[in-house]
mmCIF file of the N, C-alpha and C atoms, coordinates in Angstrom:
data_MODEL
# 
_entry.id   MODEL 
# 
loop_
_atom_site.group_PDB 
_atom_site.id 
_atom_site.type_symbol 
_atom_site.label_atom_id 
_atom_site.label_alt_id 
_atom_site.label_comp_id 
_atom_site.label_asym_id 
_atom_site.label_entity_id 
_atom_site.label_seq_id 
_atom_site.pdbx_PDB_ins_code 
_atom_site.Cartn_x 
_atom_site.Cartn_y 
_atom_site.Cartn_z 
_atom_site.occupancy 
_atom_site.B_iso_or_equiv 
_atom_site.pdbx_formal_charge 
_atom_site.auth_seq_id 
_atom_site.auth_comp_id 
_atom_site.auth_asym_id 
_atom_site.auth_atom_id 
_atom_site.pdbx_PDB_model_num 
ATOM 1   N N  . UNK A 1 1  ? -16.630 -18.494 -5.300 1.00 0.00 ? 1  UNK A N  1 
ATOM 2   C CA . UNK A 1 1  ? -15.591 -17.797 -6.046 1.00 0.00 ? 1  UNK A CA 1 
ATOM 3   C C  . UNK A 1 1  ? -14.554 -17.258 -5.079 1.00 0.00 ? 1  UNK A C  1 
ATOM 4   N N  . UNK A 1 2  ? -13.704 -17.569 -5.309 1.00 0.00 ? 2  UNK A N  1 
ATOM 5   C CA . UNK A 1 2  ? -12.318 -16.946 -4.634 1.00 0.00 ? 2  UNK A CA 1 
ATOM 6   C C  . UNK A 1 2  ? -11.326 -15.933 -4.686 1.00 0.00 ? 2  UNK A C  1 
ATOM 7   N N  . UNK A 1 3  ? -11.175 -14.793 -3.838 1.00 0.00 ? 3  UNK A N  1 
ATOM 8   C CA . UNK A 1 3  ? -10.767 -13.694 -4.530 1.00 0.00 ? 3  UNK A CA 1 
ATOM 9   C C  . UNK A 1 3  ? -9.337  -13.960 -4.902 1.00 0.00 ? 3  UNK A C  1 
ATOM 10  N N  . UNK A 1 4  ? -8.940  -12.854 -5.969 1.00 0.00 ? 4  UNK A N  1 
ATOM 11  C CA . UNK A 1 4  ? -7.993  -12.732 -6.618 1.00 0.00 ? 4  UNK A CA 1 
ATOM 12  C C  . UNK A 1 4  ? -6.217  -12.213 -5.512 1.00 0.00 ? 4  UNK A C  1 
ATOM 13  N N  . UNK A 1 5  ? -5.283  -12.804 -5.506 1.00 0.00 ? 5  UNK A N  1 
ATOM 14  C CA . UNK A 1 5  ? -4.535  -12.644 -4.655 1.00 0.00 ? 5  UNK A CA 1 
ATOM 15  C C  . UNK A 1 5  ? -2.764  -12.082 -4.945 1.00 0.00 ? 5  UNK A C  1 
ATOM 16  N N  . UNK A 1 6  ? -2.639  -11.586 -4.375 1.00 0.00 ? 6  UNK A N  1 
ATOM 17  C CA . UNK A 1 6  ? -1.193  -11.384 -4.568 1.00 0.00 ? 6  UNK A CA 1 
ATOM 18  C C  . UNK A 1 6  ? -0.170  -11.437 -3.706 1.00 0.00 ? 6  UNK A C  1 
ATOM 19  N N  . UNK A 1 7  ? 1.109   -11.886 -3.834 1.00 0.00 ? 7  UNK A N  1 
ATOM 20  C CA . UNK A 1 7  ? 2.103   -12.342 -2.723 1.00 0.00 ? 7  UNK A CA 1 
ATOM 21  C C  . UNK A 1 7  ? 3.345   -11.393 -3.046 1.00 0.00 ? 7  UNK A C  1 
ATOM 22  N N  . UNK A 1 8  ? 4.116   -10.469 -2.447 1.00 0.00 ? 8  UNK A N  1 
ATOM 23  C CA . UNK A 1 8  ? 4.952   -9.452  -1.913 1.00 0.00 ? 8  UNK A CA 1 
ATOM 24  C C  . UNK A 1 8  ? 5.781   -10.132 -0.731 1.00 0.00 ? 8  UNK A C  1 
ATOM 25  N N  . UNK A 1 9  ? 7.295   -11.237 -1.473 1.00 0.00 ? 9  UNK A N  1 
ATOM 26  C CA . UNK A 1 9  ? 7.889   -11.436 -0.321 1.00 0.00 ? 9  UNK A CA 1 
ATOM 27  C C  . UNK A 1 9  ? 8.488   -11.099 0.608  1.00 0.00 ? 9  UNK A C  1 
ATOM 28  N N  . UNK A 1 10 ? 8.604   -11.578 1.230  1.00 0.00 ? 10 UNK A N  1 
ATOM 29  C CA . UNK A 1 10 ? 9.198   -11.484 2.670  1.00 0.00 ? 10 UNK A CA 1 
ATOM 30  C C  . UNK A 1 10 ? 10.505  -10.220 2.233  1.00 0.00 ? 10 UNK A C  1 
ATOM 31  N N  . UNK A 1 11 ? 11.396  -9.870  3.555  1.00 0.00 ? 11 UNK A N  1 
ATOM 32  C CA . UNK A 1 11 ? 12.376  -8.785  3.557  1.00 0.00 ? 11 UNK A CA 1 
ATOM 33  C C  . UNK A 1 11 ? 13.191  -9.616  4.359  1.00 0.00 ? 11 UNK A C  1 
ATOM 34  N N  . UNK A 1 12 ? 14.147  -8.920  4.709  1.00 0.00 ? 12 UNK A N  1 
ATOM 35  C CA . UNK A 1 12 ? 15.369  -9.101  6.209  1.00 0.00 ? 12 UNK A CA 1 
ATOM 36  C C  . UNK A 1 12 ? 14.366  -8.318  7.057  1.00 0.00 ? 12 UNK A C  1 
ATOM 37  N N  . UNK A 1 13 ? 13.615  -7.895  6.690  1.00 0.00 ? 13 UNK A N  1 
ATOM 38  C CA . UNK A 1 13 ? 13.129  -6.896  8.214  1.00 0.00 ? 13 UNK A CA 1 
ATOM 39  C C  . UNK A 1 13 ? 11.341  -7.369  8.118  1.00 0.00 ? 13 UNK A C  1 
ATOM 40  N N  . UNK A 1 14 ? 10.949  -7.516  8.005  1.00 0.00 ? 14 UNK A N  1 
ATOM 41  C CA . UNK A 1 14 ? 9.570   -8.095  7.324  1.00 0.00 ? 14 UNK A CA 1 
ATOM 42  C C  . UNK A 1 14 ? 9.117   -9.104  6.904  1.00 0.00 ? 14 UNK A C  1 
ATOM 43  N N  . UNK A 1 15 ? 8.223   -9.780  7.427  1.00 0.00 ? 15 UNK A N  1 
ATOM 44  C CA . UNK A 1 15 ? 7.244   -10.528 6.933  1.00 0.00 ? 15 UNK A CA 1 
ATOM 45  C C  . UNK A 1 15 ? 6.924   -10.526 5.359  1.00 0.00 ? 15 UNK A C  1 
ATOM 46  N N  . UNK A 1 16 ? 6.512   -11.524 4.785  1.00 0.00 ? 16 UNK A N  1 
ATOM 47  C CA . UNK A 1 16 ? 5.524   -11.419 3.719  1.00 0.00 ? 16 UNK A CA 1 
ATOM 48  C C  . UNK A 1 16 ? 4.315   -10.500 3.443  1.00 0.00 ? 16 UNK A C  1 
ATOM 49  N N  . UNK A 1 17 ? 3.591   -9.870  2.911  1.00 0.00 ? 17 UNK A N  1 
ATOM 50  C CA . UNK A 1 17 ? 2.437   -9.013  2.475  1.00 0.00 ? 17 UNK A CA 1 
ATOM 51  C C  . UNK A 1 17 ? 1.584   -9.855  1.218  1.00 0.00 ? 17 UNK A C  1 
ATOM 52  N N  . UNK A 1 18 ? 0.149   -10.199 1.717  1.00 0.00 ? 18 UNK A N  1 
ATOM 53  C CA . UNK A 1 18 ? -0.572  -10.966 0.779  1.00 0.00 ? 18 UNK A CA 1 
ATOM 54  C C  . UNK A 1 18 ? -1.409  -9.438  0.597  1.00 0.00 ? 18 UNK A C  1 
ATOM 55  N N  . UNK A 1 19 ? -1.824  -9.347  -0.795 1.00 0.00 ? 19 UNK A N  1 
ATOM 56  C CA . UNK A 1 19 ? -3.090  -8.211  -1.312 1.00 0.00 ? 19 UNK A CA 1 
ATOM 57  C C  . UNK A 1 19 ? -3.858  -9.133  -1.619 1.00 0.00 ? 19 UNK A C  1 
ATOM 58  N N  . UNK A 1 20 ? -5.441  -8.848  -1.531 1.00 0.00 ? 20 UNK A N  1 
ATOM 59  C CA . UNK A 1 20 ? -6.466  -9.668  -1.704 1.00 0.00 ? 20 UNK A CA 1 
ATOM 60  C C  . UNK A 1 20 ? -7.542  -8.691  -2.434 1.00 0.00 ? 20 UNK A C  1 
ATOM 61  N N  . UNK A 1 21 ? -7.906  -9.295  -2.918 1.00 0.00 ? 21 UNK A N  1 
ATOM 62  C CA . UNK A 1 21 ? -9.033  -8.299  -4.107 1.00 0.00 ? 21 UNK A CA 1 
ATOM 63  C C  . UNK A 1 21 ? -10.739 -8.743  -4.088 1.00 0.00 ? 21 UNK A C  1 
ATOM 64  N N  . UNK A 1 22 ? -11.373 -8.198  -3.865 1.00 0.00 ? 22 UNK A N  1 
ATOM 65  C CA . UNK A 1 22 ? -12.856 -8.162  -3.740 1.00 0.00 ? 22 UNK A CA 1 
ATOM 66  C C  . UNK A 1 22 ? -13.469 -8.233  -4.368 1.00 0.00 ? 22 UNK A C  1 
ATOM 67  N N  . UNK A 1 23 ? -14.524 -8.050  -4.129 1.00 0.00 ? 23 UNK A N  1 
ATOM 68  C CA . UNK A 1 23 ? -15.789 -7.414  -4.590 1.00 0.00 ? 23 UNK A CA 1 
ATOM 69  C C  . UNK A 1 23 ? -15.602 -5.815  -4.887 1.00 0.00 ? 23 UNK A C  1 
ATOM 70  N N  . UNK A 1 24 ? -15.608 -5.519  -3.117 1.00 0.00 ? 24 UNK A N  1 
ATOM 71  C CA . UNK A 1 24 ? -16.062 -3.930  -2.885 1.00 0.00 ? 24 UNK A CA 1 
ATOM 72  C C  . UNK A 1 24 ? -14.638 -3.746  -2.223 1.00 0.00 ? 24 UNK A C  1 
ATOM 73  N N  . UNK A 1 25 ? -13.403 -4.567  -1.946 1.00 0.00 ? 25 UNK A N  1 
ATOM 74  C CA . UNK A 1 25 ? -12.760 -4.111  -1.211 1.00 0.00 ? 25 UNK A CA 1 
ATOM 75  C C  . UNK A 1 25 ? -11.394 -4.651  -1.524 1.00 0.00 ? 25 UNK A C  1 
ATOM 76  N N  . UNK A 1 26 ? -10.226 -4.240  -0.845 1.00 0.00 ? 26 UNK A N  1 
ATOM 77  C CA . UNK A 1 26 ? -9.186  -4.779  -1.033 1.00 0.00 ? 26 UNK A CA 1 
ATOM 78  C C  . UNK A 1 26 ? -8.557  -5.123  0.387  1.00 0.00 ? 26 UNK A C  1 
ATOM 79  N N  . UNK A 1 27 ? -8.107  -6.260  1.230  1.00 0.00 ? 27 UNK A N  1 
ATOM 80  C CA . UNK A 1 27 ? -7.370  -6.510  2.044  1.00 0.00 ? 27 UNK A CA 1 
ATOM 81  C C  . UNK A 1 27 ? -5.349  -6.854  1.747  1.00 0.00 ? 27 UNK A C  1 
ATOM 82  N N  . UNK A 1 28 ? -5.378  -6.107  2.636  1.00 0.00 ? 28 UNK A N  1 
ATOM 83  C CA . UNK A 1 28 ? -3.832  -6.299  2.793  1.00 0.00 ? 28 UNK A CA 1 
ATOM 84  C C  . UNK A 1 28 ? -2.880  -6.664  4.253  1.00 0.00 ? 28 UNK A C  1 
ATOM 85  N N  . UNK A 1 29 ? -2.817  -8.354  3.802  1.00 0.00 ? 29 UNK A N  1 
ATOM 86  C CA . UNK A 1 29 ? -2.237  -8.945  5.432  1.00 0.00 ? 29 UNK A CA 1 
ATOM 87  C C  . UNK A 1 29 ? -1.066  -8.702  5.355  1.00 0.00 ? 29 UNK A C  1 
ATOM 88  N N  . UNK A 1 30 ? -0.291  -8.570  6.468  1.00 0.00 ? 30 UNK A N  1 
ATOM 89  C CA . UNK A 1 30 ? 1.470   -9.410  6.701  1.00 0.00 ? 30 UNK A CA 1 
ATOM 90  C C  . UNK A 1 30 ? 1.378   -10.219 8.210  1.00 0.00 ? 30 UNK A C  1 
ATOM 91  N N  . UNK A 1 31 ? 1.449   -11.440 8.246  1.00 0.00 ? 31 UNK A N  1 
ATOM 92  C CA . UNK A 1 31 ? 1.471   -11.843 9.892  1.00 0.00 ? 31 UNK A CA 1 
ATOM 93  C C  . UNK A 1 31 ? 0.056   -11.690 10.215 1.00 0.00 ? 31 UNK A C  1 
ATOM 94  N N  . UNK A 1 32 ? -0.288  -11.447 11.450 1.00 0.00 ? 32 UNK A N  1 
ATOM 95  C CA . UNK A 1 32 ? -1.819  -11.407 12.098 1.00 0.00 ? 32 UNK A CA 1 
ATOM 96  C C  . UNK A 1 32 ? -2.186  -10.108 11.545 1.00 0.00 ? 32 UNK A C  1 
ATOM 97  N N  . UNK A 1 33 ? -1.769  -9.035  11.011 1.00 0.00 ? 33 UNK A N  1 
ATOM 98  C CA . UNK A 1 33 ? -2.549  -8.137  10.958 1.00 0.00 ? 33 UNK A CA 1 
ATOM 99  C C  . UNK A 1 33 ? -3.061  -7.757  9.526  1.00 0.00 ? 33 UNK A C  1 
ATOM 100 N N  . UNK A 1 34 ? -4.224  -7.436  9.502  1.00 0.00 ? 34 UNK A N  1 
ATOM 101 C CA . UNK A 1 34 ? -5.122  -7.201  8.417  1.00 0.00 ? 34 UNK A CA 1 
ATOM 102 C C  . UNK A 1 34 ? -5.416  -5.479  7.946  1.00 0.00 ? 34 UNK A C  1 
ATOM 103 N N  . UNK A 1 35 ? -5.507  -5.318  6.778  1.00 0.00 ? 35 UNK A N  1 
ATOM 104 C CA . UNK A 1 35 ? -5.767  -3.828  6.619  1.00 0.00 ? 35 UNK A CA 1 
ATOM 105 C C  . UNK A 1 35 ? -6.982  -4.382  5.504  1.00 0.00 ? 35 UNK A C  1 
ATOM 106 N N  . UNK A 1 36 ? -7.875  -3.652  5.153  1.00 0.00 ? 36 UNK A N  1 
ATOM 107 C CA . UNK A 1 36 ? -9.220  -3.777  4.685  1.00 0.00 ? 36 UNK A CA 1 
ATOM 108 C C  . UNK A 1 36 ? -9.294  -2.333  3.845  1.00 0.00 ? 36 UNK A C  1 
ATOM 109 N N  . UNK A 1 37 ? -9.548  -2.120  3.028  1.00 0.00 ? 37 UNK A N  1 
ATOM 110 C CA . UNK A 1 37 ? -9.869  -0.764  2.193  1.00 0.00 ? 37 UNK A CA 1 
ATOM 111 C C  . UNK A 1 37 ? -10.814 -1.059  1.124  1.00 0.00 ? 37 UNK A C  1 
ATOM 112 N N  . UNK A 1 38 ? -11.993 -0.350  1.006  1.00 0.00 ? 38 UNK A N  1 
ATOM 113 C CA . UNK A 1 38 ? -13.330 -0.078  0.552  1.00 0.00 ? 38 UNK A CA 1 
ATOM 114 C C  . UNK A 1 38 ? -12.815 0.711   -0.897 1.00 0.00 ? 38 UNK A C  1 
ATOM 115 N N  . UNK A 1 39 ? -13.263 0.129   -1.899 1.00 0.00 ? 39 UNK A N  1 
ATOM 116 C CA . UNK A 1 39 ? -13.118 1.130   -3.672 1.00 0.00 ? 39 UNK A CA 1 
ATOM 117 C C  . UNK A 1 39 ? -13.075 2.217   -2.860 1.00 0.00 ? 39 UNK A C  1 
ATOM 118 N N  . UNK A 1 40 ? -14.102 2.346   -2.347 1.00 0.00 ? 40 UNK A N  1 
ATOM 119 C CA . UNK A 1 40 ? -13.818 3.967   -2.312 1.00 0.00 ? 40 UNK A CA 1 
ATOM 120 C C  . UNK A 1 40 ? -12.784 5.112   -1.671 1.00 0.00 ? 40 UNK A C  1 
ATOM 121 N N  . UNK A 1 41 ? -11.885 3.699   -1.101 1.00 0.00 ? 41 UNK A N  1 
ATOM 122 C CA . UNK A 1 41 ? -10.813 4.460   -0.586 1.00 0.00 ? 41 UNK A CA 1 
ATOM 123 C C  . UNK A 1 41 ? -9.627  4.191   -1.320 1.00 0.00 ? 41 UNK A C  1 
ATOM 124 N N  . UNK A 1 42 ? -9.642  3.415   -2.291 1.00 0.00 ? 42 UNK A N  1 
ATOM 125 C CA . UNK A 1 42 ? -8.373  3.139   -3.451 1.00 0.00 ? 42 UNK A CA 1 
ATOM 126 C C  . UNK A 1 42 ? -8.133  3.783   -3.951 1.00 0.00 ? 42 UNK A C  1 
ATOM 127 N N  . UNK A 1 43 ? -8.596  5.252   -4.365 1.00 0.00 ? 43 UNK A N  1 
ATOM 128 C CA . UNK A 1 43 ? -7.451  6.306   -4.852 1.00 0.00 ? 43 UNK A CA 1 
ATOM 129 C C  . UNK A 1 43 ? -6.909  6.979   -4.389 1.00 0.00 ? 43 UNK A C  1 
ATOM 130 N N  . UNK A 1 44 ? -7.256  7.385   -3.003 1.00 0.00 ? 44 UNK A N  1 
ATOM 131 C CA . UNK A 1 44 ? -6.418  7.444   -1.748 1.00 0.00 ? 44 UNK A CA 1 
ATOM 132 C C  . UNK A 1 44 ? -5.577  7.013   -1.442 1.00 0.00 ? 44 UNK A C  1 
ATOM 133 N N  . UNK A 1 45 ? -5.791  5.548   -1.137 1.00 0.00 ? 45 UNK A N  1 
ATOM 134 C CA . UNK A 1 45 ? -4.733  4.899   -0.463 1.00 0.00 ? 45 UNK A CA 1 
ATOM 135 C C  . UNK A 1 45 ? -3.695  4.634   -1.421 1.00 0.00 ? 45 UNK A C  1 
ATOM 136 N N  . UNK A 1 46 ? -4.037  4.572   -2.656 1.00 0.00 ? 46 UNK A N  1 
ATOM 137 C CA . UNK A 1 46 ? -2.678  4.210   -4.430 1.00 0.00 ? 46 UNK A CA 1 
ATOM 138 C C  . UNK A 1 46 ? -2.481  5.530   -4.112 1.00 0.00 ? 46 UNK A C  1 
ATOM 139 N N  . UNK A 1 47 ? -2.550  7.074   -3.960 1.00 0.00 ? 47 UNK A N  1 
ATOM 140 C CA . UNK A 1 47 ? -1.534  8.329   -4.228 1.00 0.00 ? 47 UNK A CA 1 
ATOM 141 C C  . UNK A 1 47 ? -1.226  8.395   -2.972 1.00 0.00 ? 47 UNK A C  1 
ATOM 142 N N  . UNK A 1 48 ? -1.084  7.847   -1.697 1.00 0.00 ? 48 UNK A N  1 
ATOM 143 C CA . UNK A 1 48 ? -0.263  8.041   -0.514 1.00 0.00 ? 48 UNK A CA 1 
ATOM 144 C C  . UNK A 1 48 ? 0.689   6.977   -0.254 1.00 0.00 ? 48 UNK A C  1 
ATOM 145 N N  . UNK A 1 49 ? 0.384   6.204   -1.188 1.00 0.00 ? 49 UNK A N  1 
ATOM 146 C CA . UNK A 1 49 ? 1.728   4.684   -1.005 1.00 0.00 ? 49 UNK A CA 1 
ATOM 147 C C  . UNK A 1 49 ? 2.523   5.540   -2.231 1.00 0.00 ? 49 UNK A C  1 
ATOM 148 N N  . UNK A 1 50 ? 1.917   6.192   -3.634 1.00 0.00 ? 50 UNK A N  1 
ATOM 149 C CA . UNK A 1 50 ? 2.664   6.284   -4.360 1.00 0.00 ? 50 UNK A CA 1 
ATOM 150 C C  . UNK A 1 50 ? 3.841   7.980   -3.988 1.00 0.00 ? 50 UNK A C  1 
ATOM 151 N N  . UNK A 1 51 ? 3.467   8.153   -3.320 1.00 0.00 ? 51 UNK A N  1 
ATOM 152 C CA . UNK A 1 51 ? 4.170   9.597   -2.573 1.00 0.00 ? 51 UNK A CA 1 
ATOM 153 C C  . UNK A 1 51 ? 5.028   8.756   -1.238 1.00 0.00 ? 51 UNK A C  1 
ATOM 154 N N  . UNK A 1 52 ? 4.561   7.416   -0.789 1.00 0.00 ? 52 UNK A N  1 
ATOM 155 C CA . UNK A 1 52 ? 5.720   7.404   0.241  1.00 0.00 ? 52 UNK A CA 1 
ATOM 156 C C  . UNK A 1 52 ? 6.660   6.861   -0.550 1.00 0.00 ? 52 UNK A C  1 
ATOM 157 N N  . UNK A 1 53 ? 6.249   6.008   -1.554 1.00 0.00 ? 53 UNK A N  1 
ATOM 158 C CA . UNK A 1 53 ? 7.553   4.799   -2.417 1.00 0.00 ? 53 UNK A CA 1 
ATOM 159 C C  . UNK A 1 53 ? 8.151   6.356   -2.978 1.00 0.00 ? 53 UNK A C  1 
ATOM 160 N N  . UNK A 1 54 ? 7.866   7.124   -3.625 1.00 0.00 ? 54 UNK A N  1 
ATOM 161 C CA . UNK A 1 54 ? 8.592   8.547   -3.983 1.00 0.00 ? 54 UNK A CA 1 
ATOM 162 C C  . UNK A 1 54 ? 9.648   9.138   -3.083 1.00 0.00 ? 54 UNK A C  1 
ATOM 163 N N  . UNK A 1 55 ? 9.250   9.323   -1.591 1.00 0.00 ? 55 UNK A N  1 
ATOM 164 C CA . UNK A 1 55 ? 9.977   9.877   -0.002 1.00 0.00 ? 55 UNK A CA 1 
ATOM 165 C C  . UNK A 1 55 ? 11.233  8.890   -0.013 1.00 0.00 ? 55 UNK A C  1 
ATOM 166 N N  . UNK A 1 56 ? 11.010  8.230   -0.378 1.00 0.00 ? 56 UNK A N  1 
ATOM 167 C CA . UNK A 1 56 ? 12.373  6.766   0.043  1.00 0.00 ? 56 UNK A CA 1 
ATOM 168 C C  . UNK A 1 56 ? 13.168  6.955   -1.373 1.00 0.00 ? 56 UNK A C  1 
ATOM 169 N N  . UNK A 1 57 ? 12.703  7.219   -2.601 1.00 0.00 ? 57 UNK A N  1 
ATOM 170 C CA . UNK A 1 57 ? 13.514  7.551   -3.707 1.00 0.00 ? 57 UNK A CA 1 
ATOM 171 C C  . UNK A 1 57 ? 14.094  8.861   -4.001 1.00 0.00 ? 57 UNK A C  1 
ATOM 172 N N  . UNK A 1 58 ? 13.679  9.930   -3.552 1.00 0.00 ? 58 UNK A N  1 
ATOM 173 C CA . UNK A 1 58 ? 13.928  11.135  -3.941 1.00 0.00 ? 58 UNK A CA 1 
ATOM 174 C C  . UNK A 1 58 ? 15.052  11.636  -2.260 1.00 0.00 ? 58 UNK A C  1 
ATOM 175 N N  . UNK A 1 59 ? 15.763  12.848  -2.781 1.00 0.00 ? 59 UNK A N  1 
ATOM 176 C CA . UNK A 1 59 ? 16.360  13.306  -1.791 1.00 0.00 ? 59 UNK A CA 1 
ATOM 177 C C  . UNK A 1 59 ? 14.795  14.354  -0.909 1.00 0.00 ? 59 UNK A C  1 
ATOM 178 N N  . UNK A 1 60 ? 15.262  14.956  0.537  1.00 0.00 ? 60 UNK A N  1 
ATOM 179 C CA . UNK A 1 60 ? 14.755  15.566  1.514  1.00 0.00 ? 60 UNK A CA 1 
ATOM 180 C C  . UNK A 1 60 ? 13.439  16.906  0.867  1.00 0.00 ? 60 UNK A C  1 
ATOM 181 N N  . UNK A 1 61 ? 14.494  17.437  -0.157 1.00 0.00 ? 61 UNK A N  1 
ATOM 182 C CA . UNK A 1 61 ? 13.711  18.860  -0.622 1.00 0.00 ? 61 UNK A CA 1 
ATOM 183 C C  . UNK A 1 61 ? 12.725  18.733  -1.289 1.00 0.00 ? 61 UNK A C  1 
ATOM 184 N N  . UNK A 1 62 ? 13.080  17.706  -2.271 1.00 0.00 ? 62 UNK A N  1 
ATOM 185 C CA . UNK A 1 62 ? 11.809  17.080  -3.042 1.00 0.00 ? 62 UNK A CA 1 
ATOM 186 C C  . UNK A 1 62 ? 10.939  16.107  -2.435 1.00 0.00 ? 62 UNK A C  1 
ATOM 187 N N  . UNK A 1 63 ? 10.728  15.651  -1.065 1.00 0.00 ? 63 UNK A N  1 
ATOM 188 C CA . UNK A 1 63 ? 9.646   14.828  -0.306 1.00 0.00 ? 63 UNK A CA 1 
ATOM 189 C C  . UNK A 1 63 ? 9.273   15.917  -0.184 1.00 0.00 ? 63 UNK A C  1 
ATOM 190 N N  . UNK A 1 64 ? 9.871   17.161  0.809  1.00 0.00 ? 64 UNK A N  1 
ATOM 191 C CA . UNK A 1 64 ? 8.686   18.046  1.374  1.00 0.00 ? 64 UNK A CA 1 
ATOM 192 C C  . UNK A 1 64 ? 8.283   18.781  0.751  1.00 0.00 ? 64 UNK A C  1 
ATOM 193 N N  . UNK A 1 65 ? 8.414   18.543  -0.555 1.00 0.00 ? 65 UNK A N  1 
ATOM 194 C CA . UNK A 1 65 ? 7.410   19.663  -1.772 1.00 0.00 ? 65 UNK A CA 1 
ATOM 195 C C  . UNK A 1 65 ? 6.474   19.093  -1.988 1.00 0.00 ? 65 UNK A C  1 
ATOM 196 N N  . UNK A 1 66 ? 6.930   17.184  -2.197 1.00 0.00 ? 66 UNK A N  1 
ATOM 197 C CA . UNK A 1 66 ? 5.688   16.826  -2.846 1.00 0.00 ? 66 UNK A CA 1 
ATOM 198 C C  . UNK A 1 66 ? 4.606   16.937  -1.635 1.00 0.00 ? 66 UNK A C  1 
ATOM 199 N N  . UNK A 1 67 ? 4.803   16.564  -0.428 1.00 0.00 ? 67 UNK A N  1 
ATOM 200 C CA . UNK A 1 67 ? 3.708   16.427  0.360  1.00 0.00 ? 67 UNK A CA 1 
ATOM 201 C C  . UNK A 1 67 ? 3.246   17.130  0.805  1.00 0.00 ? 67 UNK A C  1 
ATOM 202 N N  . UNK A 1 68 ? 3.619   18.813  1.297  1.00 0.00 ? 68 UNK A N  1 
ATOM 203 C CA . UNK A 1 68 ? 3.438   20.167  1.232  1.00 0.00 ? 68 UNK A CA 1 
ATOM 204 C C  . UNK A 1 68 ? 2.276   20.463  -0.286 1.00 0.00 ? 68 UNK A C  1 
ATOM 205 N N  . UNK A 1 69 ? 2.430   19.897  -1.304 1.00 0.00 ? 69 UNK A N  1 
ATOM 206 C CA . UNK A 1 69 ? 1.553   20.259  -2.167 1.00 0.00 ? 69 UNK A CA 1 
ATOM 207 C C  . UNK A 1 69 ? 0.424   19.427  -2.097 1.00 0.00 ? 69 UNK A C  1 
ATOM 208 N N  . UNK A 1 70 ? 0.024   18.646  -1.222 1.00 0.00 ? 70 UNK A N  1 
ATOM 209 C CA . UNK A 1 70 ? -1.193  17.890  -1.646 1.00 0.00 ? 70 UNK A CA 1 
ATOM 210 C C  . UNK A 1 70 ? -2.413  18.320  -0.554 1.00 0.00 ? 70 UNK A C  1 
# 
């Protein structure tokens, strides 16, 4: 069985990003490098991507509230 996959193209500044889906885990390549995250770190790692994609949308005052509050 073959895990389930997802493709995030390329940028002007960036590589491609493949997500890969598990069993117990989720990998996330771009180029040679690999990131690996365990269920048990997926609600972690989904509310600190979802607070940085927030930092890049919101102005200065409202990043350092949100991340000051967590």
């Amino acid at each position: 069985m073959s895990d389930t996959t997802w493709e995030i193209p390329a940028t002007a500044r960036t590589g491609g990003i493949t997500i890969a889906l598990g069993c117990q885990s989720i990998a996330i390549t771009q180029g040679d490098v690999e990131i690996k995250a365990m269920k048990e770190q997926l609600g972690e790692l989904a509310d600190k991507l979802y607070y940085l994609d927030m930092a890049f949308q919101a102005d200065a005052e409202t990043i350092v509230e949100a991340l000051c509050s967590r």
